[in-house]
DRENLOVEX-958093 format. One record per residue (C-alpha): x, y, z; residue number from 1; residue in three letters. Coordinates in steps of 0.05 Angstrom, whole numbers, m for minus. Example, Ala and Ser with C-alpha at 12.3 -4.5 7.8 and 13.67 -1.06 7.14 Angstrom:
BEGIN
{{246; m90; 156}; 1; "ALA"} {{273; m21; 143}; 2; "SER"} 
***
This chain:
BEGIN
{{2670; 2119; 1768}; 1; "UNK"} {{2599; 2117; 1757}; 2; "UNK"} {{2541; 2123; 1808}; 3; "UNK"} {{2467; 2145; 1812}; 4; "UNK"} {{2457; 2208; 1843}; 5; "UNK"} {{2402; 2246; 1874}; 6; "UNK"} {{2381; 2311; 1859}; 7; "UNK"} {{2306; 2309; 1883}; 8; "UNK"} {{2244; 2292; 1881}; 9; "UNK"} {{2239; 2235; 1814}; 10; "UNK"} {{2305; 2261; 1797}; 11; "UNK"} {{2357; 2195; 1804}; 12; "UNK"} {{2422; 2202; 1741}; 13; "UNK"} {{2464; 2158; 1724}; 14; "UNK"} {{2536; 2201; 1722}; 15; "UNK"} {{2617; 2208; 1743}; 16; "UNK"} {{2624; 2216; 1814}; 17; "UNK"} {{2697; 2217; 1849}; 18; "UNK"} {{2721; 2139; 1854}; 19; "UNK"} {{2728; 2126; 1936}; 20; "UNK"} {{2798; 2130; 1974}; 21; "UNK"} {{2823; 2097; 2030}; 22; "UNK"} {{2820; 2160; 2081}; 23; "UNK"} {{2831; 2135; 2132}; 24; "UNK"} {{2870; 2077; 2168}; 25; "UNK"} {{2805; 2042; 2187}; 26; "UNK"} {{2779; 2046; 2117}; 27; "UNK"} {{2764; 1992; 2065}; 28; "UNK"} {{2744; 2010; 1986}; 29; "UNK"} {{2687; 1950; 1966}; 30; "UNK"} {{2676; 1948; 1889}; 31; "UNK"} {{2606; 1936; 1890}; 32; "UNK"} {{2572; 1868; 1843}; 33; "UNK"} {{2504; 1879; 1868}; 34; "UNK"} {{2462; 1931; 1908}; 35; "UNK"} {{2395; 1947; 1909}; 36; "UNK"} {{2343; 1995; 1918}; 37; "UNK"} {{2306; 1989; 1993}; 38; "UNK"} {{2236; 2016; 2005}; 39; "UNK"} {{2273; 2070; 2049}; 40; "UNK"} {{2300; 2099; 1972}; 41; "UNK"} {{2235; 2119; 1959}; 42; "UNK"} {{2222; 2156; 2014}; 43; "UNK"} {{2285; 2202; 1983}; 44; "UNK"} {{2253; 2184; 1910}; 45; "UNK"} {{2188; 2215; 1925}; 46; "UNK"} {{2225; 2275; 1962}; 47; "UNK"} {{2211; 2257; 2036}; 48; "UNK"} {{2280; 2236; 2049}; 49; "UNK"} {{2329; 2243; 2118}; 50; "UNK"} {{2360; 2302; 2091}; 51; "UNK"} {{2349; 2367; 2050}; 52; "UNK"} {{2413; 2364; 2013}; 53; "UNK"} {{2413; 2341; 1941}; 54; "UNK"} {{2470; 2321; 1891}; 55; "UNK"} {{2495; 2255; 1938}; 56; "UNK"} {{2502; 2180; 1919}; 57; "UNK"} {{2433; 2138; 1951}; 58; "UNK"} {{2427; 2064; 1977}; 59; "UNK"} {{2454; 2015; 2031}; 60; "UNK"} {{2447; 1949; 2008}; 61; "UNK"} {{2510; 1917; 1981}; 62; "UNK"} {{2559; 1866; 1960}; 63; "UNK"} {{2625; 1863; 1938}; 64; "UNK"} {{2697; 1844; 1942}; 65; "UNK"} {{2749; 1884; 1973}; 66; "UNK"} {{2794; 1915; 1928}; 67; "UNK"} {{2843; 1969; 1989}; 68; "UNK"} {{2846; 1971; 2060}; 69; "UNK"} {{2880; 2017; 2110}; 70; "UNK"} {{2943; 2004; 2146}; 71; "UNK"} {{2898; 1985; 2210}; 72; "UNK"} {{2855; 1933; 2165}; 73; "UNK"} {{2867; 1869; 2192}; 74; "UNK"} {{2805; 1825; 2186}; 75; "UNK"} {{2802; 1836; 2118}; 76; "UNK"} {{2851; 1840; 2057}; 77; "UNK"} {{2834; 1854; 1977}; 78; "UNK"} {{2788; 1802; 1946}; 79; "UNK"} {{2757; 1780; 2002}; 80; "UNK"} {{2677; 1776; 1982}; 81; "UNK"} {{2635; 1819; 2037}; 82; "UNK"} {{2568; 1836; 2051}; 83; "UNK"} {{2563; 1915; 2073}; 84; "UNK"} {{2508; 1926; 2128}; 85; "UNK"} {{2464; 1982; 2117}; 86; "UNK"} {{2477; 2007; 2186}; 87; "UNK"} {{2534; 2041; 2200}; 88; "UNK"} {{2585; 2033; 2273}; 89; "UNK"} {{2632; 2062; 2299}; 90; "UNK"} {{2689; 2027; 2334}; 91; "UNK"} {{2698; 2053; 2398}; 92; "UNK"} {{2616; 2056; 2434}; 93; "UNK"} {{2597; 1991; 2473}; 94; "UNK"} {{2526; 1986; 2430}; 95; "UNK"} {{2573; 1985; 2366}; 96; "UNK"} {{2616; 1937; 2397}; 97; "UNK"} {{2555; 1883; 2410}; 98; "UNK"} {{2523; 1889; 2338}; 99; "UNK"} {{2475; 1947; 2362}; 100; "UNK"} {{2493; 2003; 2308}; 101; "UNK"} {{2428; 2030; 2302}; 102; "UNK"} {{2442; 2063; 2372}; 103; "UNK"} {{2507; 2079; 2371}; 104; "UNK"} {{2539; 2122; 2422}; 105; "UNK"} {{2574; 2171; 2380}; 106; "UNK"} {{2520; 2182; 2328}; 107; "UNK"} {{2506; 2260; 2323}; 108; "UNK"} {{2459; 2245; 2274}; 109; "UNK"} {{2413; 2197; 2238}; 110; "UNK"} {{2447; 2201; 2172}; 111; "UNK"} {{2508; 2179; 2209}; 112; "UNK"} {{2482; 2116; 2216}; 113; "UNK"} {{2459; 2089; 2145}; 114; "UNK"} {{2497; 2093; 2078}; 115; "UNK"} {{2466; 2135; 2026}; 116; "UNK"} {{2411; 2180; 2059}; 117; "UNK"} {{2459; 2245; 2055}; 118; "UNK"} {{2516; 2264; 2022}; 119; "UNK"} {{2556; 2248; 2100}; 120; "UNK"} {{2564; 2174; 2074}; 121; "UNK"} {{2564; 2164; 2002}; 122; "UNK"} {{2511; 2103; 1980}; 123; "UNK"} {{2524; 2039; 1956}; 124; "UNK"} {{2491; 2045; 1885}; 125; "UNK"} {{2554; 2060; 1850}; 126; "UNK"} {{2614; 2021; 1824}; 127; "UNK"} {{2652; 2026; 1889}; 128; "UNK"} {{2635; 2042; 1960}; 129; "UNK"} {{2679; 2070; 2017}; 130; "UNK"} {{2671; 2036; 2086}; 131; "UNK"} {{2686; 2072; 2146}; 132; "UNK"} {{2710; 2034; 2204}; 133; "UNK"} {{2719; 1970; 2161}; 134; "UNK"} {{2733; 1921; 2215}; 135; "UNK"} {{2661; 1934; 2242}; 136; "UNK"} {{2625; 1950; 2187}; 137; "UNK"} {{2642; 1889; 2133}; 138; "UNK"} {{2622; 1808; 2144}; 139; "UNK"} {{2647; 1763; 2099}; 140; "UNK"} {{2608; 1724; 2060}; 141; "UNK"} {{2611; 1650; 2063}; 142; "UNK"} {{2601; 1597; 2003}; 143; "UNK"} {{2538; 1580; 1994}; 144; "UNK"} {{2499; 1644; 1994}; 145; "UNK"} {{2494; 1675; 1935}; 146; "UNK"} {{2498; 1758; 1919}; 147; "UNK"} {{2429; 1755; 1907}; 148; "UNK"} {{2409; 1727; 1975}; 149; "UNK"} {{2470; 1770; 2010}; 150; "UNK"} {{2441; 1837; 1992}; 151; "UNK"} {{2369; 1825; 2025}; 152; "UNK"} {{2417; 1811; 2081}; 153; "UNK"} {{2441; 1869; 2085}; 154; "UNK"} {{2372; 1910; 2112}; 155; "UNK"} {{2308; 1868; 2090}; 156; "UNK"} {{2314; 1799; 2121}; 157; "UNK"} {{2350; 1832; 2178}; 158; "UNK"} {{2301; 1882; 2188}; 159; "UNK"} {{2247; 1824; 2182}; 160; "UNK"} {{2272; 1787; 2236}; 161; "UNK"} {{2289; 1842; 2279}; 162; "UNK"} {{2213; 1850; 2279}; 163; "UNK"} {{2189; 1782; 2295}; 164; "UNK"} {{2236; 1773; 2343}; 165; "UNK"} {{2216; 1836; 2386}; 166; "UNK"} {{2150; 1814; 2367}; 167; "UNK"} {{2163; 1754; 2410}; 168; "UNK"} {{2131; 1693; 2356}; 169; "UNK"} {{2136; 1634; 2389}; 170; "UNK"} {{2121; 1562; 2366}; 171; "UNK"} {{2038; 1547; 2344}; 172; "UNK"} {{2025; 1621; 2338}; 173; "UNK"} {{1980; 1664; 2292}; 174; "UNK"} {{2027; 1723; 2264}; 175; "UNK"} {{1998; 1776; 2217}; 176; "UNK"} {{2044; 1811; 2167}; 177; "UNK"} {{2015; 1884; 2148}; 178; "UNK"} {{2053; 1903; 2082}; 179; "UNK"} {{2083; 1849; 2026}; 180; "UNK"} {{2142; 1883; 2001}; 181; "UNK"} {{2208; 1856; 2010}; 182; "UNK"} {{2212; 1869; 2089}; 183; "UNK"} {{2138; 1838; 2090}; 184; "UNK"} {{2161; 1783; 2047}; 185; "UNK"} {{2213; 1761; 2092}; 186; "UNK"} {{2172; 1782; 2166}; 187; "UNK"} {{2134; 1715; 2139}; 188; "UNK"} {{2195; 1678; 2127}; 189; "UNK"} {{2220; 1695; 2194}; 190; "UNK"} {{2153; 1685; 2229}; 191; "UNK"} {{2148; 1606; 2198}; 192; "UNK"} {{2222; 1599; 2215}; 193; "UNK"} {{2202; 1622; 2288}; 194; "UNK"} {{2145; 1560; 2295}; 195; "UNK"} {{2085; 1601; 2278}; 196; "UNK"} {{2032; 1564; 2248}; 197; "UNK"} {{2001; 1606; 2214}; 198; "UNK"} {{2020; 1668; 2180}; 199; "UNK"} {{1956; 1720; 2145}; 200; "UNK"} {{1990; 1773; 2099}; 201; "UNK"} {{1954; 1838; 2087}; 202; "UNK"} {{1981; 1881; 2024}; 203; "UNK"} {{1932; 1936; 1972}; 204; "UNK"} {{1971; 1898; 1922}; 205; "UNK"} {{1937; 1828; 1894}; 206; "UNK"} {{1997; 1800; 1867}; 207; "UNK"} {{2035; 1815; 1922}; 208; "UNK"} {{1978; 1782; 1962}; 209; "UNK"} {{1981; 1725; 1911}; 210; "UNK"} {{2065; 1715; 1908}; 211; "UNK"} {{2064; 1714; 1990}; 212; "UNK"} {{2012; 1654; 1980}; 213; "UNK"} {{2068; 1616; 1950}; 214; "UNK"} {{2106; 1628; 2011}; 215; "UNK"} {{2050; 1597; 2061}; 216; "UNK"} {{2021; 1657; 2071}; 217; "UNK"} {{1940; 1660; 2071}; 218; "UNK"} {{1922; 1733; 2042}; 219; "UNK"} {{1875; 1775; 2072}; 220; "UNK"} {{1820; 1791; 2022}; 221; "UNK"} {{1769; 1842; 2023}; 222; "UNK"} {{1759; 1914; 2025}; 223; "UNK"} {{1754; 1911; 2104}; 224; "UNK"} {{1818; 1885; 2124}; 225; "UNK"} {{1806; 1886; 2210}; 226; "UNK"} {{1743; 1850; 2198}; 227; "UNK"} {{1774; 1795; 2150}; 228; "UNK"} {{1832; 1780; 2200}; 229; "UNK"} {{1784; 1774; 2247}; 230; "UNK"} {{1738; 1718; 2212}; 231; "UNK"} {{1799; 1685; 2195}; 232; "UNK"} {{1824; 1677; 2274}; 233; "UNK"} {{1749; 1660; 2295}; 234; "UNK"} {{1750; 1722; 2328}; 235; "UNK"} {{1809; 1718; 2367}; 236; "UNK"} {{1855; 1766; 2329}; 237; "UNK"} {{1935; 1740; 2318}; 238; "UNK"} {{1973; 1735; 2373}; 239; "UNK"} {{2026; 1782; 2343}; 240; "UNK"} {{2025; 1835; 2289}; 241; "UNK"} {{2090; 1858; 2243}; 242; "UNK"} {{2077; 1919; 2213}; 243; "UNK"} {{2120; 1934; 2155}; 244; "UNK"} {{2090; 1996; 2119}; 245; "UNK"} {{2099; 2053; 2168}; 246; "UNK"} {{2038; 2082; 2152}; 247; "UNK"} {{1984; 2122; 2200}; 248; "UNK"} {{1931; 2066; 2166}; 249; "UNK"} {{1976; 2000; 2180}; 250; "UNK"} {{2000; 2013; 2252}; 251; "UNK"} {{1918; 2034; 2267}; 252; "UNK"} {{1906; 1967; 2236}; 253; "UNK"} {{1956; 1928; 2275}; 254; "UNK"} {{1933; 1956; 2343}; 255; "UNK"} {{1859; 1944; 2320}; 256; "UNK"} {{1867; 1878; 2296}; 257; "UNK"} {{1920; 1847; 2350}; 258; "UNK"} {{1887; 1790; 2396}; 259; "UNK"} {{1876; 1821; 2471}; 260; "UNK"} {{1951; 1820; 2502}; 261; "UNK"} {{1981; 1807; 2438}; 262; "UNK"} {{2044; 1836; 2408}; 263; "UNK"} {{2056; 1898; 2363}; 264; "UNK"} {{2121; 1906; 2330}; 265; "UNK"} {{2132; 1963; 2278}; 266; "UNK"} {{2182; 1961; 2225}; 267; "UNK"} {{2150; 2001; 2178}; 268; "UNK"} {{2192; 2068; 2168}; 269; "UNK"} {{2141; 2128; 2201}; 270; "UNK"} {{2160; 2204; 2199}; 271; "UNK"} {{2101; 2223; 2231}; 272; "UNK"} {{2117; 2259; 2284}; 273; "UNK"} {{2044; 2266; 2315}; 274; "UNK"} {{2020; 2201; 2303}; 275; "UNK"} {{1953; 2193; 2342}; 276; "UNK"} {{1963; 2127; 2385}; 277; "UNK"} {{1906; 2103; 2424}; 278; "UNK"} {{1926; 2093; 2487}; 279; "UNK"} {{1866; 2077; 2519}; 280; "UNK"} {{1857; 2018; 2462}; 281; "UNK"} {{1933; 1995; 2477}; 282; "UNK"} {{1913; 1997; 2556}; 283; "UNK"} {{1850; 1961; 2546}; 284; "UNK"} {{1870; 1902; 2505}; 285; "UNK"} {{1938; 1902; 2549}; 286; "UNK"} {{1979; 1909; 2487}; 287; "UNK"} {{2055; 1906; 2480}; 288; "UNK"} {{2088; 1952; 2425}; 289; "UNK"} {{2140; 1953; 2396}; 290; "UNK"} {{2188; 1996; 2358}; 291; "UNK"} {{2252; 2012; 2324}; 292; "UNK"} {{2306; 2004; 2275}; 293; "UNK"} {{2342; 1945; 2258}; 294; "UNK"} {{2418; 1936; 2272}; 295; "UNK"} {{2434; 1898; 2223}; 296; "UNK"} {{2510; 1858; 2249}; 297; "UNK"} {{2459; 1841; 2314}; 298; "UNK"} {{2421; 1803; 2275}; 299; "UNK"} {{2466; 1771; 2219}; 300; "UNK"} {{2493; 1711; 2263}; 301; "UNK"} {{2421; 1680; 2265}; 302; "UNK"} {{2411; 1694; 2190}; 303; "UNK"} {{2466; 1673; 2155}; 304; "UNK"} {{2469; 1603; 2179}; 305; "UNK"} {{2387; 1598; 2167}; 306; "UNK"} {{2403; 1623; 2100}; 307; "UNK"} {{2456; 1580; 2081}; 308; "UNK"} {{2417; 1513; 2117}; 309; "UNK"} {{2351; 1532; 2073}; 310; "UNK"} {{2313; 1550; 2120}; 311; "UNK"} {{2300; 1621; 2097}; 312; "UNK"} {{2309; 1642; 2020}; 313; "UNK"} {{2321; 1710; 2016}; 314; "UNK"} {{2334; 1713; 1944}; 315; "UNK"} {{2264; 1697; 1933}; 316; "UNK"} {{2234; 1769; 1940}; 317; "UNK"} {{2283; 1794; 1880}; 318; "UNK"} {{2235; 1807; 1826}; 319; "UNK"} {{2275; 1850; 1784}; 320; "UNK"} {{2350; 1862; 1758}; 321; "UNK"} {{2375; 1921; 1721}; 322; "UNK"} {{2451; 1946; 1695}; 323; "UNK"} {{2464; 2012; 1747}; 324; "UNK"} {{2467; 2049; 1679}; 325; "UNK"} {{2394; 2039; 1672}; 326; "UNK"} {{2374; 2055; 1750}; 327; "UNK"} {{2330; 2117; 1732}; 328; "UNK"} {{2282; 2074; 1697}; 329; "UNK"} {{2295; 2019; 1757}; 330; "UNK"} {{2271; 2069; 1809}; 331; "UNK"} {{2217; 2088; 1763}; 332; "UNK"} {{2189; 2033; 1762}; 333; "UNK"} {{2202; 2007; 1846}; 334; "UNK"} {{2154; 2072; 1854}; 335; "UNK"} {{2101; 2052; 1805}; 336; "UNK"} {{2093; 1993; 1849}; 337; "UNK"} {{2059; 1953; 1777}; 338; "UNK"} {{2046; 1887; 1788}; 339; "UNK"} {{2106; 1840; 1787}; 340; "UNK"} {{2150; 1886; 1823}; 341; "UNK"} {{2180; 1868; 1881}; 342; "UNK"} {{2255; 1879; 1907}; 343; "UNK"} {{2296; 1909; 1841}; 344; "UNK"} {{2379; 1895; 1836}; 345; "UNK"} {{2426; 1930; 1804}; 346; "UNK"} {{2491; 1908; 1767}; 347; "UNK"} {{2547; 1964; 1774}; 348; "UNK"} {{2593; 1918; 1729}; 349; "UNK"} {{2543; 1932; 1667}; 350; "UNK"} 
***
């Protein structure tokens, strides 16, 4: 079958890789419609991936139908239509067993956990994906939500609303959103969906700045982004921050700019592994902080129903499509960040 491949930095093909198997009795084979290309791909794109190892199949954000199953498959049966979470369970660990994947039990390492960030578990931007431990690791998908607005389902708009949610919004509140991109996008979503009244939106990019104002968000302007935020809460500050960059710069900015006790929660991917956090400001201003990764079955019950009543529209971030056979020039492009671009799909039927 055909799949992109990594094989570093700036260095995605489009080639034959072995078609997936049914290994196990747990497994499921997916033939993938639509994936897409996450912020975290760059990360690998630009050659600061989660592993050293080249040559492997990227991405975790997918949909599909069901095409084989193990013996020990009961939940699901060919042609059934699934969304594949990006995070990866096991079946047997109690974390797993409540939704929690991100800290599951058995995990020796982080690349056990995602599709698609070493060659341990093949990615999802190929014609056909194999799923371990099917009967925790599919959902099906239910009428009325489209593949478009599955596949941000699958790590953005969970990821979102993991973030305002352990950034406790509640009803009336002032939330600021530190990054637009697709997780960004959707933190605002989630934030309104919450009860927060207002939501400011803080993005380098204009028309990022300028699509998010379409969403209700009011863009922070100016070359001095603490002081803006600032004028534009009278002084106060927002009662909570979502950071969604995962840079030194952002997560300084969210503790700086956070009201006194307000609410930090980072989503924003970091691999700094010295980052300088000011404790005495966090102590001072009586700050709560936040961090982590999202498990992404945890927070699908809340989603899909909000998706499918209207009340969030994932599919709205998509910017871009592209056939897999052209994903070189997709990831290109994701990492020139040029205006327009947003969240880029890929078609592994074309």
């Amino acid at each position: 079958m055909k799949a992109l491949t990594y094989h570093g930095p700036h260095d995605i093909r489009h080639e034959d890789v072995p078609h997936p198997a049914v290994n196990s009795p747990t497994d499921a084979v997916v033939q993938v419609t639509t994936a897409g290309i996450c912020g975290s791909d760059l990360h690998i794109y630009g050659g600061h991936g989660f592993s050293p190892e080249t040559g492997y199949t990227p991405g975790h954000e997918c949909v599909g139908v069901v095409v084989d199953t193990g013996d020990q498959v009961t939940r699901f049966r060919p042609g059934d239509r699934v969304l594949v979470p990006a995070s990866v369970g096991c079946p047997l660990c109690g974390t797993c067993a409540k939704g929690l994947t991100a800290r599951c039990e058995r995990a020796r390492t982080p690349t056990d956990l995602c599709y698609g960030v070493s060659p341990r578990i093949p990615g999802s931007q190929a014609q056909a994906l194999a799923v371990p431990h099917a009967e925790v690791n599919l959902v099906h998908l239910p009428e009325g939500v489209s593949d478009e607005a599955a596949v941000v389902l699958t790590d953005n708009a969970p990821t979102a609303w993991y973030g305002c949610r352990r950034a406790r919004i509640q009803p009336g509140e002032t939330v600021l959103v530190i990054g637009l991109g697709p997780v960004g996008l959707m933190a605002a979503q989630s934030a309104f969906a919450m009860g927060a009244a207002r939501v400011l939106g803080v993005d380098l990019v204009a028309e990022r700045r300028a699509f998010a104002a379409t969403l209700g968000v009011e863009p922070v302007e100016g070359d001095d982004a603490r002081a803006a935020v600032r004028e534009m809460t009278a002084g106060r500050g927002p009662d909570a921050v979502v950071e969604a960059v995962g840079s030194d710069a952002t997560i300084e900015l969210a503790l700086k700019a956070v009201r006194q006790a307000g609410r930090v929660s980072v989503i924003g991917v970091s691999q700094n592994k010295a980052f300088p956090f000011h404790m005495g400001l966090a102590q001072i201003k009586e700050l709560e902080f936040a961090i982590g990764l999202c498990s992404v079955p945890y927070e699908l019950p809340a989603l899909i129903p909000l998706t499918q009543a209207g009340r969030i529209k994932p599919e709205l971030v998509i910017s871009h499509r592209f056939p897999l056979s052209e994903g070189p020039a997709a990831y290109e492009l994701f990492s020139s960040r040029a205006a327009g671009v947003r969240k880029i799909l890929l078609d592994p039927t074309r």
